[in-house]
C-alpha positions in Angstrom: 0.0 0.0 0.0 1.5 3.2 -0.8 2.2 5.7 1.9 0.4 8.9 1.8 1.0 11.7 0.2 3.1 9.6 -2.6 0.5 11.1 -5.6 2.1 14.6 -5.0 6.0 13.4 -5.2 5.3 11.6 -8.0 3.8 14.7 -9.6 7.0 16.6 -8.4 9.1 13.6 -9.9 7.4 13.7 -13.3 7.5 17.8 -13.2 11.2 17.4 -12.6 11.8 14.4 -15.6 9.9 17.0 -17.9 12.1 20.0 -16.8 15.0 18.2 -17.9 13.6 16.9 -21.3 13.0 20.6 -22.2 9.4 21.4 -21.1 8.2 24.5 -19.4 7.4 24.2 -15.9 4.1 25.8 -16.2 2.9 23.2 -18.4 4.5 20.4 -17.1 3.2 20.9 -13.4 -0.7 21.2 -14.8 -0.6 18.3 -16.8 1.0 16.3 -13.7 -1.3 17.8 -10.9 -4.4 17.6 -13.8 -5.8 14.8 -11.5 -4.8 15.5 -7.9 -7.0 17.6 -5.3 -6.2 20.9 -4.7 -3.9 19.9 -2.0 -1.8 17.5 -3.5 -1.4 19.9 -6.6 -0.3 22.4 -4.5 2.6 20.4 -2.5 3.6 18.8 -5.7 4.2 22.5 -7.3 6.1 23.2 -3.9 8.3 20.6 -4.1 9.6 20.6 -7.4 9.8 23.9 -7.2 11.9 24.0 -4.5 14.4 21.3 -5.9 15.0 23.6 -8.6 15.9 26.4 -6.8 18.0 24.4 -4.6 19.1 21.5 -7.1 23.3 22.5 -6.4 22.5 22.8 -2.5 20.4 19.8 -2.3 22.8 17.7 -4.2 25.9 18.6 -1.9 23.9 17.8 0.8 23.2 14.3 -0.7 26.4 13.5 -2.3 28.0 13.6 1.5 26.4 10.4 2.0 26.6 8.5 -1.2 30.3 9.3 -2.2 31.8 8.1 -5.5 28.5 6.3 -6.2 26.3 10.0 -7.4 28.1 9.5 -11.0 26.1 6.3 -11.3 23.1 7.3 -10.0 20.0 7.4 -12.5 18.6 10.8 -13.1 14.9 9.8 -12.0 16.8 8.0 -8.5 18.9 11.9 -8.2 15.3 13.3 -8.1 13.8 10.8 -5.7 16.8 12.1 -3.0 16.6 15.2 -4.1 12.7 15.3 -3.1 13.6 13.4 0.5 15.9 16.0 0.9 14.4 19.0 0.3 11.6 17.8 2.6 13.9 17.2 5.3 15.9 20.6 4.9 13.0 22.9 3.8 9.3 21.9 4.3 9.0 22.3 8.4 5.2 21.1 7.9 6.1 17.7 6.8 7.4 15.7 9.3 10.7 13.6 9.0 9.4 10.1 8.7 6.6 11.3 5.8 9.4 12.6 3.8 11.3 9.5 4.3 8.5 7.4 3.8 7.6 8.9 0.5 10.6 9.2 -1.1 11.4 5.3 -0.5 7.9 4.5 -1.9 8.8 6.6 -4.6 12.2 4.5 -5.4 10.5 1.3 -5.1 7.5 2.2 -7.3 10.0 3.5 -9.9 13.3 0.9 -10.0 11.9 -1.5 -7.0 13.0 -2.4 -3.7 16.9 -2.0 -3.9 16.9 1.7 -4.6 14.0 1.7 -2.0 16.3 0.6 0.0 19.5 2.7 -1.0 17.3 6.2 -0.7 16.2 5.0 3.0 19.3 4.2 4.1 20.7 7.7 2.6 18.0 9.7 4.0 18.3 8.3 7.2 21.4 9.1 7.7 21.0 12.5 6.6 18.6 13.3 8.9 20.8 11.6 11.7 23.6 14.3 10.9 21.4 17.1 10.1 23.1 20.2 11.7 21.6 21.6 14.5 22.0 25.2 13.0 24.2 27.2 10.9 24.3 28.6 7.4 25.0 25.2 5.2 24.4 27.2 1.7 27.3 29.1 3.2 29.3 26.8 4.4 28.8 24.4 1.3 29.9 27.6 -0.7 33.4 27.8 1.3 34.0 24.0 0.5 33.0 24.6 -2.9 35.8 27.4 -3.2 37.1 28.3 -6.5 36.3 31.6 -8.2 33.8 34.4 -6.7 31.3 33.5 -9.6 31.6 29.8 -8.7 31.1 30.3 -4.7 28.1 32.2 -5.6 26.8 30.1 -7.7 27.4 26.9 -5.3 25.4 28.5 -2.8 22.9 30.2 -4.5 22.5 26.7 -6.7 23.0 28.8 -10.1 25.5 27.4 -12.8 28.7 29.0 -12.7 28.7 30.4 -16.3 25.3 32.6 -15.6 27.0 33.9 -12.1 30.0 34.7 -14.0 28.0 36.9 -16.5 26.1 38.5 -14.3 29.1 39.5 -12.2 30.6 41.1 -15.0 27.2 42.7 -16.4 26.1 44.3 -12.7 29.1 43.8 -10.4 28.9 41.4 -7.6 26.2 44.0 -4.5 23.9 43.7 -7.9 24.1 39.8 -8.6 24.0 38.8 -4.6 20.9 40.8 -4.4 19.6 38.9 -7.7 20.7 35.5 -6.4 19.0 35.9 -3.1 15.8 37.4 -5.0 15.7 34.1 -7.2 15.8 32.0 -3.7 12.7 33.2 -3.4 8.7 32.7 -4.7 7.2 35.9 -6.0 3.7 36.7 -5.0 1.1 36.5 -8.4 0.8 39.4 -10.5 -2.5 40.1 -11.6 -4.1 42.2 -14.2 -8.0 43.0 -14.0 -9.7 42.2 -17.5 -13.3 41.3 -16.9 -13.5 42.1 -13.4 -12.6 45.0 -11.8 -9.4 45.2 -9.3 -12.1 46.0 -6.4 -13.6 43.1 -7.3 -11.1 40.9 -7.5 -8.8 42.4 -4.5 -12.8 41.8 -2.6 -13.0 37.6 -4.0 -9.4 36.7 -2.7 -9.8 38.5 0.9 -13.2 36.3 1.4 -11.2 32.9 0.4 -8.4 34.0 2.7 -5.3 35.3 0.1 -3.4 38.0 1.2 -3.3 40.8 -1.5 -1.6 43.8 -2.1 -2.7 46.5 -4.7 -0.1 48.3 -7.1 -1.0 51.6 -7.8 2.1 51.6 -11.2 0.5 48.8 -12.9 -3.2 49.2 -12.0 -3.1 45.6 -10.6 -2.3 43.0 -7.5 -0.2 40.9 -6.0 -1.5 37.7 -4.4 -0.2 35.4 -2.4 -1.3 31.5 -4.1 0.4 28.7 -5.9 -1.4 28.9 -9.2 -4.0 31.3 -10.5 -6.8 28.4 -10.7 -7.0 29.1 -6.8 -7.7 32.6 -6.9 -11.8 33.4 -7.6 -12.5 34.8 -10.5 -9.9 32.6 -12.4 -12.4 30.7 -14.5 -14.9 33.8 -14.9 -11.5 35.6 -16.7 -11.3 37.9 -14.1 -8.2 38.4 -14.7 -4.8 37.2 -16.1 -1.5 36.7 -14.8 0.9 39.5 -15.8 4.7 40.6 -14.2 4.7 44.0 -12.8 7.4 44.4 -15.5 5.5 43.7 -18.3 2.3 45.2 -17.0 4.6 48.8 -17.1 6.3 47.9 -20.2 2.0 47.9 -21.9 1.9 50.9 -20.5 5.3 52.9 -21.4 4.5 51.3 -25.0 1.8 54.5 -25.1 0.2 53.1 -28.4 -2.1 54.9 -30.6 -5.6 54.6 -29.9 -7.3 52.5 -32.1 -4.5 50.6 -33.2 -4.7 47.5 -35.3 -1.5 45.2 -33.2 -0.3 42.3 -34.5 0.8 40.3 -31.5 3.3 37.8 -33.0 4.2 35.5 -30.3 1.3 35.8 -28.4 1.1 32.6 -26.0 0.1 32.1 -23.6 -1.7 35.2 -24.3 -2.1 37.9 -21.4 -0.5 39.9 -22.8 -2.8 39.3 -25.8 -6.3 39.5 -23.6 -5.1 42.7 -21.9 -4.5 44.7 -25.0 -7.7 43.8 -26.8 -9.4 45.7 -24.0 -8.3 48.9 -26.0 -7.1 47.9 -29.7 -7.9 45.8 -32.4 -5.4 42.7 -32.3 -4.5 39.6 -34.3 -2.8 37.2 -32.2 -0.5 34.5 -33.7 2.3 31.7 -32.6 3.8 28.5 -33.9 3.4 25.1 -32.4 0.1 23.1 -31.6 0.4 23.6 -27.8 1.4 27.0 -27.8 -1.6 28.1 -29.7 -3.6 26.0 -27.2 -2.5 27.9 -23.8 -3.1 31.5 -26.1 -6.9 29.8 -26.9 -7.2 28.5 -23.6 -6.3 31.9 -21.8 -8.4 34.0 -24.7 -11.8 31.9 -24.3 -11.4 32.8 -20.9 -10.6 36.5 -20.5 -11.1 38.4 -24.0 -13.3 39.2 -26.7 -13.4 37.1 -30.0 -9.5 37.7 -31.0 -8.4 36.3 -34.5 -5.9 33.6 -33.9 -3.6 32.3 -36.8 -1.0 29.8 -36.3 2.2 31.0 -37.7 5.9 31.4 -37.5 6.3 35.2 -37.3 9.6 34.7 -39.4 7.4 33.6 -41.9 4.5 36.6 -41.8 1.0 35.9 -42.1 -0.2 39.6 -42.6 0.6 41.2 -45.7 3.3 44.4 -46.0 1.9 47.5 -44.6 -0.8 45.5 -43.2 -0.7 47.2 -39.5 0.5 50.5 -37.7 1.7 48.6 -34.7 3.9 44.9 -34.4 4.1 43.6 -30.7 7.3 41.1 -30.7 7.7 39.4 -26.9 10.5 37.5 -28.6 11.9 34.1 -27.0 14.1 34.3 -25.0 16.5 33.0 -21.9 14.2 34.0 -19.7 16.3 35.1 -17.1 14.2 37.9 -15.7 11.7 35.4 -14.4 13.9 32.7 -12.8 12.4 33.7 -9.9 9.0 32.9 -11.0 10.1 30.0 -13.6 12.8 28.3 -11.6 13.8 25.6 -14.5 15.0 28.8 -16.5 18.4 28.9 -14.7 18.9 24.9 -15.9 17.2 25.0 -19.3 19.6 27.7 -20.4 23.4 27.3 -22.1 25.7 29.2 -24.0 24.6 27.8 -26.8 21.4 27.8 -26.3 21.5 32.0 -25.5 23.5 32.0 -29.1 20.3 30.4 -30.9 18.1 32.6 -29.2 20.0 35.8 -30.2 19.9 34.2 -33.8 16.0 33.7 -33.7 15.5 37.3 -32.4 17.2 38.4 -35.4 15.5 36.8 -37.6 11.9 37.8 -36.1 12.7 41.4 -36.2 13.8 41.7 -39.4 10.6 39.6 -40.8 7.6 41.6 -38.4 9.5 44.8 -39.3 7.8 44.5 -43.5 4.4 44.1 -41.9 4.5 47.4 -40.0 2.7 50.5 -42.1 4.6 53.7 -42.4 4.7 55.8 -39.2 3.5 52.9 -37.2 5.2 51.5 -34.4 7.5 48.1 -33.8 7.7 47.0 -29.8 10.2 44.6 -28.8 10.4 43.2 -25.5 12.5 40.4 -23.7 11.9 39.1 -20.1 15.9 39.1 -20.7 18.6 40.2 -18.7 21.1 39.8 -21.0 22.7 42.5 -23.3 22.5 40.0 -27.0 18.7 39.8 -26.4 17.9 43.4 -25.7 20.4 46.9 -26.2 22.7 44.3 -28.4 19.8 43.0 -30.3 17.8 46.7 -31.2 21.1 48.0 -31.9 22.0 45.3 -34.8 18.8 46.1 -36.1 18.6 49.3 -36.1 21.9 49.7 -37.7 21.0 47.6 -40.5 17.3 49.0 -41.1 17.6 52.8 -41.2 14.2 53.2 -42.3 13.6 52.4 -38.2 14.7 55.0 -35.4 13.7 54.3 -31.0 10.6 56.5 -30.5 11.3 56.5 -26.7 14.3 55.7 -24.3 14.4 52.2 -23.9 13.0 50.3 -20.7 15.0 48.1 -18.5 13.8 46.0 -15.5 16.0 44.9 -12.7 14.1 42.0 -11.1 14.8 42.8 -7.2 13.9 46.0 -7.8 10.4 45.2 -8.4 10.4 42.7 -6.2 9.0 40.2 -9.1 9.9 39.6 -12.5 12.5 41.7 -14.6 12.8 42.3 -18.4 13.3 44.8 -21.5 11.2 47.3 -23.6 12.3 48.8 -27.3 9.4 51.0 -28.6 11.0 51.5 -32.7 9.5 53.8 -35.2 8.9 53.1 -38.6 9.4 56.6 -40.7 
């Protein structure tokens, strides 16, 4: 019989085997959590959340006890010790002999009663010579040594390459204060759509959240797991927006009355909350990215036309609109605090490609845009290729393009949330 509470660790295992093949965290957590109660969903969100953010500090703590052997470990057996031990170092609420419990079920139901067997024996002993205090990130990141970058990146569980940038991007008072704000879970960002703030701000007191209103961005912040458990969620009261790019749809200052192509619109907040004011068209490649931008438009906006399309490959013709909106992909590493697989997903190589596919979707949505009309570019980036670097090529090789405003810049510990970058260009 399995012990209880296993359904949510194996939701945070499969979110964690998903992670690693490449998916998004948002969309592998609700398709693992799709059939769990509300509590189990949540817990399982928790946990492999948590071993994210703490993968490097968990694993030092594990590999203490298992030696030469962590090598040869499976991946899916790393996970299942990395789950015991975050519940042993991190959730208070769950008590010792759950988290032990679990985790061993988990091995056993996965590669049977051996490596039940191994992860008991492991976790026991770590709990056996748990300190009784003390700062382990720190002291972990003293035995670690090396370089600045790699101490901080040891103890903030970061890879050393992306430490070492940001060092040399911000200086080190700026990346500690960035390290430390990734360590921790951001409150939800909402933007009203069809319900007013009041309203919502009113729904989430009676169900117990704790709210805060943001006079910048005309929003909230709320304190949940997911928006499903906030009311008003299914009603489209609402979507879930960054403070940064809730300013950065405001500093834009488009034209009334605009006719916006949104060109890589999903999951499509962004989308619902400027059809409240313009007339948009809304694209984006790949079958289940156009089903989270159909998903979040049946929900919160009016009838939006939706056309599934690379935007380096244009579906409008030339001229066609006064006013291209390109979120471009990107590394995504203004909302590692909210997305906590970004800081693993991404490589050098990886950042390279990006940069590569940027280029390419400027120069394309750039021959849709009318004379006069206006070309926004935005990142939830940190990093110079994807944003100055990028507008700059561009603008350098299409003159027929000049920045209508001073470029926008977010610093994610300064808004306490998510970070990112705004170019508003003008087509003359």
């Amino acid at each position: 019989m399995a012990a209880p509470g296993t359904a949510a660790r194996a939701a945070a295992l499969e979110i964690l085997r998903a992670t690693r093949a490449g998916e998004l965290f948002d969309v592998a957590r609700d398709r693992a959590v799709a059939s769990l109660s509300a509590a189990d969903a949540r817990l399982a969100q928790e946990i492999a959340a948590g071993v994210l953010r703490g993968r490097r500090m968990l694993d030092a703590r594990v590999r203490r006890f298992v030696t030469d052997r962590w090598r040869c470990i499976p991946e899916d057996l790393r996970n299942v010790l990395r789950i015991g031990a975050y519940q042993l170092t991190a959730l208070n609420r769950v008590p010792p002999h759950a988290a032990v419990a679990t985790a061993v079920e988990l091995a056993k139901s996965r590669r049977g009663h051996r490596s039940g067997a191994f992860v008991n024996a492991v976790l026991r002993e770590m709990l056996r010579r748990r300190p009784a205090g003390g700062n382990e990130s720190a002291e972990v990141a003293e035995r670690h040594g090396g370089t600045v970058a790699q101490r901080l990146a040891a103890q903030h569980s970061h890879p050393d390459w992306l430490v070492a940038r940001w060092l040399h991007r911000f200086g080190r008072e700026a990346t500690e204060r960035l390290l430390s704000h990734h360590g921790r879970r951001p409150p939800l960002h909402l933007r009203p759509v069809r319900w007013t703030r009041e309203e919502i701000a009113a729904a989430a007191r009676a169900a117990g959240l704790e709210i805060e209103l943001c006079a910048e961005t005309d929003g909230l912040l709320v304190r949940a797991r997911h928006p499903r458990y906030v009311p008003g969620f299914a009603e489209g009261a609402f979507v879930v927006q960054g403070p940064a790019q809730a300013q950065m749809l405001k500093r834009a200052a488009l034209p009334p009355g605009s006719r916006v192509w949104d060109a890589c619109a999903a999951p499509g907040g962004k989308t619902a909350v400027l059809a409240r004011t313009f007339r948009v068209v809304a694209s984006d490649r790949g079958h289940e990215r156009i089903r989270r931008l159909c998903d979040t438009l049946r929900r919160t906006a009016p009838v939006v036309p939706v056309l599934a399309a690379d935007a380096r490959q244009p579906p409008l013709r030339p001229g066609g609109v006064n006013a291209v909106w390109l979120d471009a992909p990107c590394s995504a590493t203004g909302t590692v605090a909210q997305h906590p697989d970004a800081r693993w997903r991404l490589t050098p190589r990886r950042l390279a490609h990006l940069v590569g596919v940027q280029q390419a979707l400027l120069d394309a949505v750039a021959a849709v845009l009318a004379p006069g009309g206006l070309l926004v570019y935005t990142t939830c980036s940190l990093e110079f290729e994807e944003n100055e670097g990028q507008v700059n090529r561009f603008l350098e090789e299409q003159t027929r393009f000049r920045r209508d405003q001073a470029d926008m810049f977010v610093f994610p510990p300064d808004t306490g949330a998510d970070g990112g970058y705004l170019a508003v260009l003008r087509h003359t």
